[in-house]
C-alpha positions as CSV (number, residue, x, y, z in Angstrom):
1,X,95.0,147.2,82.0
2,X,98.2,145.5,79.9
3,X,96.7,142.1,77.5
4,X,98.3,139.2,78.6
5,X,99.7,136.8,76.8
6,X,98.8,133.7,78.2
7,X,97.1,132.3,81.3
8,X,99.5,132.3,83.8
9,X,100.8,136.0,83.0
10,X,97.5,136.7,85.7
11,X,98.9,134.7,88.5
12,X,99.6,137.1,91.6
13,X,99.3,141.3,92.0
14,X,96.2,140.2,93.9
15,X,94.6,142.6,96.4
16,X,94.0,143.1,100.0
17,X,90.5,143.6,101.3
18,X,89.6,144.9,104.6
19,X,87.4,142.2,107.1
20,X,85.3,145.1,108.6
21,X,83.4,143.2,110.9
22,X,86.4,141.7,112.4
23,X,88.2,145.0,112.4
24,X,85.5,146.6,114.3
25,X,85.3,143.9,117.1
26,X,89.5,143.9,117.4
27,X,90.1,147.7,117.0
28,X,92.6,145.9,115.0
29,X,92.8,146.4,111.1
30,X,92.5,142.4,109.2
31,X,93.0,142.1,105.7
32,X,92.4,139.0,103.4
33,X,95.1,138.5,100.6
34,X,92.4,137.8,97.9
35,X,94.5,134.8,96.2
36,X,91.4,133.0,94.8
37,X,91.4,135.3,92.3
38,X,94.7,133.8,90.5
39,X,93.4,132.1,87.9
40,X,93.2,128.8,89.1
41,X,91.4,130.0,92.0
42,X,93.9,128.8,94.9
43,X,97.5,130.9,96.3
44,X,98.9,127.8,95.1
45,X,99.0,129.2,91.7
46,X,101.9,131.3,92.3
47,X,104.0,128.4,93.7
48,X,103.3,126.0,90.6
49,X,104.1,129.0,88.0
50,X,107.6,129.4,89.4
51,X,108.4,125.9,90.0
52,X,107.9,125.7,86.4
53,X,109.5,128.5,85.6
54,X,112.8,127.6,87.3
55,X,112.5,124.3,86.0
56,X,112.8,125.6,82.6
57,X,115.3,128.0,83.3
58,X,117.5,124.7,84.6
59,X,116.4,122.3,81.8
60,X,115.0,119.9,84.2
61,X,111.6,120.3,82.0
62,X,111.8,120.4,78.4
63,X,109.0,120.9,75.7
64,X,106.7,117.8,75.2
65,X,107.4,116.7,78.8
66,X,104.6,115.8,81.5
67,X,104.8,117.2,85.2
68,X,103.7,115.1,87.5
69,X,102.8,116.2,91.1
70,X,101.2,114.6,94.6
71,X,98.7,116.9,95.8
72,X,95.9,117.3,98.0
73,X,94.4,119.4,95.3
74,X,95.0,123.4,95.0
75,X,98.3,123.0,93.7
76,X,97.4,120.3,91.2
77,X,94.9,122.4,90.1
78,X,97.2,125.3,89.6
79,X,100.2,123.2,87.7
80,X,97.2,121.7,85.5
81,X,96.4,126.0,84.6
82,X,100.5,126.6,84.2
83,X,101.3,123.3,82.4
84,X,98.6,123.9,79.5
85,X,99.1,128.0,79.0
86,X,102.8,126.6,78.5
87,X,102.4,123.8,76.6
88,X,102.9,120.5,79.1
89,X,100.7,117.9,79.6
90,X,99.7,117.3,83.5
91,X,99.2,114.7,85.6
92,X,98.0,114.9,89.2
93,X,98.3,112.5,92.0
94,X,95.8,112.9,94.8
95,X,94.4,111.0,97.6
96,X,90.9,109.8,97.3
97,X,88.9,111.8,100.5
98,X,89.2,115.6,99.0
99,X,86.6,117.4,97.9
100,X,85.0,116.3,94.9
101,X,85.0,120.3,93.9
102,X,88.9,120.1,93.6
103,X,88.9,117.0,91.7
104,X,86.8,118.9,89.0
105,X,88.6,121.5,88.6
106,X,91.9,119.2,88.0
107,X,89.8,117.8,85.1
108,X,88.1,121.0,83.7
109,X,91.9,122.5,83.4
110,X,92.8,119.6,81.2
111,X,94.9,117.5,83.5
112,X,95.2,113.3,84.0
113,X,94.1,112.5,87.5
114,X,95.2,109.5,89.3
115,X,93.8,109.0,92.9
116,X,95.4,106.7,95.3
117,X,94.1,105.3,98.4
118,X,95.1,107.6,101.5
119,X,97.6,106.4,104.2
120,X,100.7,107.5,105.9
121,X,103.6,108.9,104.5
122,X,105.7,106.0,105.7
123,X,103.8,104.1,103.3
124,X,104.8,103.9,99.7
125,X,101.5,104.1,98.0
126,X,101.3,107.5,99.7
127,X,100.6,110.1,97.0
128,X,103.7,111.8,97.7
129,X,105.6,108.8,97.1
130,X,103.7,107.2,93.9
131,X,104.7,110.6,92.1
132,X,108.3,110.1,92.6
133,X,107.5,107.1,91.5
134,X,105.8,108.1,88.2
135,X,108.4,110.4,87.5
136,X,111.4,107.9,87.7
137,X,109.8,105.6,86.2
138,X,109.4,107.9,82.6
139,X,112.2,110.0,81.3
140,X,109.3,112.4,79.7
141,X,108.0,113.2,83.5
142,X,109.3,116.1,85.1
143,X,108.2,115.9,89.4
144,X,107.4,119.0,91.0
145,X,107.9,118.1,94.8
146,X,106.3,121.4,96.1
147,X,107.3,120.5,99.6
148,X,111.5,120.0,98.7
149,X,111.2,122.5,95.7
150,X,112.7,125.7,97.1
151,X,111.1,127.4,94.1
152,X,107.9,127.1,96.0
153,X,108.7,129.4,98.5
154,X,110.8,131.4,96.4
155,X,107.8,132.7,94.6
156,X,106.7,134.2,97.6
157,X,109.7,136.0,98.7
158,X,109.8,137.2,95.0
159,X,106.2,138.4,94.9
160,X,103.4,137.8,97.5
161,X,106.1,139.1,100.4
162,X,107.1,142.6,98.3
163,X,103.1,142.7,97.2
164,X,101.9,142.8,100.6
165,X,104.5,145.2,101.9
166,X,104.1,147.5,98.9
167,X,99.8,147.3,99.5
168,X,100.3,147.6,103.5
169,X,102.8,151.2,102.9
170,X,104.8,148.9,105.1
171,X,102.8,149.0,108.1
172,X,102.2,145.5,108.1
173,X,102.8,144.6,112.1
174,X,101.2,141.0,112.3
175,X,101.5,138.2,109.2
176,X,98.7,135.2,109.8
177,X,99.2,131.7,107.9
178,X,98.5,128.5,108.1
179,X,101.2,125.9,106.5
180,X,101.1,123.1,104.2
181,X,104.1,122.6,102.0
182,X,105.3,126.2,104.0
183,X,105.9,127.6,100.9
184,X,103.6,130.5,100.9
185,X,104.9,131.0,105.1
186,X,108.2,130.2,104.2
187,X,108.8,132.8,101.4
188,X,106.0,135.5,102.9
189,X,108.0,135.6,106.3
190,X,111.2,136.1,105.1
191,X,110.6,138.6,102.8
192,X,108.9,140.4,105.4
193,X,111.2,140.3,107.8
194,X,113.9,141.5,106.1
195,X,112.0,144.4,105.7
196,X,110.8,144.8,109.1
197,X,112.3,142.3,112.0
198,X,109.4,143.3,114.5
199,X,106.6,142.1,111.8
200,X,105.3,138.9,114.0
201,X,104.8,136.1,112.5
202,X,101.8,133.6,113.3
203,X,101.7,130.3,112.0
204,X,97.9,128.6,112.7
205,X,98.0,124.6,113.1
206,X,94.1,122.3,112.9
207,X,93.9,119.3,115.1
208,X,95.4,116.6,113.3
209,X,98.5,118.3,112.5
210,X,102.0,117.6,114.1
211,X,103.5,121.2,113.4
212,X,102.0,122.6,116.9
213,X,103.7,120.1,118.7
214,X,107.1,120.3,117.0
215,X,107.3,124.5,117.2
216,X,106.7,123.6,121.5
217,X,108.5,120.4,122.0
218,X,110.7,119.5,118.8
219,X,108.9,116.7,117.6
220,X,106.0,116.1,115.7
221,X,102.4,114.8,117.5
222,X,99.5,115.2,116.3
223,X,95.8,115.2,118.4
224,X,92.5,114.5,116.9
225,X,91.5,115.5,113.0
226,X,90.5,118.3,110.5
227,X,88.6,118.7,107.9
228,X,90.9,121.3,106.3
229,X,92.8,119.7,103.0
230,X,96.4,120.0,102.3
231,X,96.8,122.0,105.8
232,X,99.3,120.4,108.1
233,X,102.5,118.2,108.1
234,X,103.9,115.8,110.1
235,X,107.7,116.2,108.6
236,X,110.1,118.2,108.2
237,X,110.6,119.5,104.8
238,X,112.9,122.4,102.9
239,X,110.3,125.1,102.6
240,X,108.8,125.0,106.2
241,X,112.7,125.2,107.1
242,X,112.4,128.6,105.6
243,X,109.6,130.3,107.9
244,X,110.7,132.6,110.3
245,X,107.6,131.8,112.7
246,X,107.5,134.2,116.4
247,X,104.1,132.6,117.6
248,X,102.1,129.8,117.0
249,X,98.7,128.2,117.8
250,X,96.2,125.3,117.3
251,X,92.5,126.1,116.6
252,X,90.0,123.4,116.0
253,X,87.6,123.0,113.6
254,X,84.2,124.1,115.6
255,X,86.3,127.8,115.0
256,X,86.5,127.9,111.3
257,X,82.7,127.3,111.2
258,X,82.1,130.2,113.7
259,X,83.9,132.3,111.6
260,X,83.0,131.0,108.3
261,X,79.5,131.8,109.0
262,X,79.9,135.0,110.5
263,X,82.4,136.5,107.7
264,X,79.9,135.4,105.1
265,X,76.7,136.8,107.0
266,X,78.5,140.6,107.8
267,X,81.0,141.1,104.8
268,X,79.4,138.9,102.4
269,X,82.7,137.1,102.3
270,X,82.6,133.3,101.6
271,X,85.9,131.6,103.2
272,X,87.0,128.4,102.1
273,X,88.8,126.1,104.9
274,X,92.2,127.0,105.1
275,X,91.0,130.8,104.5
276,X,88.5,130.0,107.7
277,X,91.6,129.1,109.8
278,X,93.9,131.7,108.4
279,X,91.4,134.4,109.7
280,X,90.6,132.8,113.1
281,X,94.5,132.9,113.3
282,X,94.3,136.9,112.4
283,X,91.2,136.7,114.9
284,X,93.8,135.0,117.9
285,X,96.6,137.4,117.3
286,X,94.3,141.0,117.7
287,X,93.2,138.9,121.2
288,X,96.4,139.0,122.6
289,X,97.4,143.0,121.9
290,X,96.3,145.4,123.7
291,X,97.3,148.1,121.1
292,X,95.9,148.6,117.1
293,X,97.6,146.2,114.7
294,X,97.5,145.7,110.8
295,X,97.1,142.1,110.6
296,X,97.3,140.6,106.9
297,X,96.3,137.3,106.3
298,X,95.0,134.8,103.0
299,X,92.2,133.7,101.7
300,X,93.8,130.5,100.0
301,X,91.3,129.6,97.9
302,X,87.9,130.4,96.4
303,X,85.2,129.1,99.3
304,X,83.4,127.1,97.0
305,X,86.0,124.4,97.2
306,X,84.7,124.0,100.8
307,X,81.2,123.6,100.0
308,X,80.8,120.1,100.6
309,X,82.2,120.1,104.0
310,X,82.7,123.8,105.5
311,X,79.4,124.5,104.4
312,X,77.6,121.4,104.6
313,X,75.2,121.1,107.7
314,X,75.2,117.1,107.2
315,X,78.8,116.5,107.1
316,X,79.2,119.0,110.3
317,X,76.8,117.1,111.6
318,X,78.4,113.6,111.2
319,X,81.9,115.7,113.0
320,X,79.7,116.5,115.9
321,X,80.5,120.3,114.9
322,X,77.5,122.5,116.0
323,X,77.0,125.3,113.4
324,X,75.4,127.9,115.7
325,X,77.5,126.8,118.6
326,X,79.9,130.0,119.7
327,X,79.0,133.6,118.9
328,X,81.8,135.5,117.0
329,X,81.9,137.6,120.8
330,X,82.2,134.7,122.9
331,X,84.7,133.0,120.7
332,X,87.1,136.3,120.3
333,X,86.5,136.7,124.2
334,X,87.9,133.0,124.9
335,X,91.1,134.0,122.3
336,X,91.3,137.0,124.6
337,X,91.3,135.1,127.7
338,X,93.3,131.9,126.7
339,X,96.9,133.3,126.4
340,X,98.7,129.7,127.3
341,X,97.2,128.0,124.0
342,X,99.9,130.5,122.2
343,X,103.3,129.1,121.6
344,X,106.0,132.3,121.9
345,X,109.1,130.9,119.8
């Protein structure tokens, strides 16, 4: 093992781990892409290094300089690790609803948080918005604007892509993601594909998000609500333009806790949210083959993020979300049977 010479010099090379419940009940092999264990605990780390990285390179951000960023947590947290193993200072603009778990973490790493009230993007008190604003407004702020910053994806075509072919021995036949800023699906897919143009593509939508809707009709509607953070858009923006996406499906929250649970109880693996609905993505696409598949999916984050809502029996409660609702059979059995909920694009 090489030293390293500062903090973010451990972001990425992470490994794959087999789901071996899951693989037994498919036939299919699913693996987790372990990306809480980048330092700052979330895959978002990898996208904040190399926005920074090409930022420098450009001499948009300059020693002494703050980056500012709107985030619903993960990657403010990982800009917060890059900006102080660099030398920046780091503020962070989030909406007031997220986990307090993430909010933590933004202030153990060292970084200024400003939370805003939440509300539509239109708005422009949105988070998104007030950090364009910040940085404007202040010649020492340099804005990150992970969902137009084509460095975001370009970390994964650069690295999580090539990892995950090199780990697979290129047999990778099915890739599983959800989408936020589309960065990680954006960069993952394309890399991929230019190695291998019959690798499918899933990209998994929660209620309350508009992609669904825009992959099947071209525009973006959105159904009910999730309690999955920073999953879900209801634009269109420069990274998501980058996915090469084959099929795509909605799953609702009631799934991530059937999962969650039964992950954690037979591989000792604790999911966080957007992990949960990655998997029940990888979960959907071994239901509809009828052959053996290497499915490779994320683990976004470090499950104890989701602690105060994936794992907490009151707040499921308060959704009306039934913890020992569905049995991992009965749910893989409806996937199997329910082949009009996929979108073929």
């Amino acid at each position: 093992m090489k030293i390293k010479e500062n903090l973010s010099k451990l972001i990425g090379n992470t490994p794959l781990l087999k789901i071996q419940s899951l693989s037994a009940l498919t036939g299919s092999d699913i693996y987790l892409k372990c990306e809480y264990l980048n330092p700052g605990g979330s895959i978002k780390d990898r996208a904040a290094l190399q926005m920074v990285l090409d930022a420098i390179e450009r001499g948009d951000l300059k020693p002494g300089m703050t980056i500012v960023e709107g985030t619903a947590g993960n990657t403010g947290i990982g800009l917060a690790v890059v900006a102080k193993s660099l030398g920046f200072n780091m503020l962070t603009v989030m909406p007031k609803g997220q986990t307090p778990e993430k909010e933590r973490m933004i202030a153990l790493h060292g970084a200024e948080l400003k939370l805003v009230d939440p509300c539509p993007f239109s708005n422009p008190n949105h988070f998104y918005h007030t950090a364009r604003r910040l940085a404007e407004e202040n010649e020492n702020f340099w804005w990150a604007n992970q969902f137009e910053n084509l460095s975001n994806s370009r970390a994964h075509y650069l690295n999580t892509g090539p990892e995950i072919w090199q780990q697979t021995d290129g047999q990778i036949n099915v890739l599983v993601s959800v989408c936020g800023t589309g960065g990680t699906l954006g960069g993952t897919s394309k890399y991929l594909k230019e190695q291998n143009p019959d690798i499918e593509t899933w990209l998994v939508d929660p209620d309350g998000s508009g992609i669904y809707a825009y992959l099947k009709h071209g525009e973006y509607q959105a159904q009910g609500s999730s309690f999955t953070e920073g999953i879900g858009i209801m634009r269109s923006v420069a990274n998501f333009r980058e996915a090469k996406i084959d099929k795509a499906v909605n799953l609702p929250d009631q799934d991530l806790v059937t999962i969650s649970r039964y992950v954690r109880d037979h591989d000792g693996i604790v999911l966080g949210s957007s992990a949960a609905l990655n998997v029940a993505g990888a979960l959907k696409a071994a239901a509809h083959s009828d052959k053996k598949r290497l499915i490779v999916t994320f683990a976004c984050d470090i499950g104890e993020r989701s602690f105060s809502k994936l794992y907490n029996s009151e707040f499921l409660a308060q959704k009306e979300i039934n913890e020992n609702k569905e049995s991992i059979e009965s749910l893989y059995a409806r996937y199997q049977s329910d082949e009009n909920a996929v979108i073929s694009l």
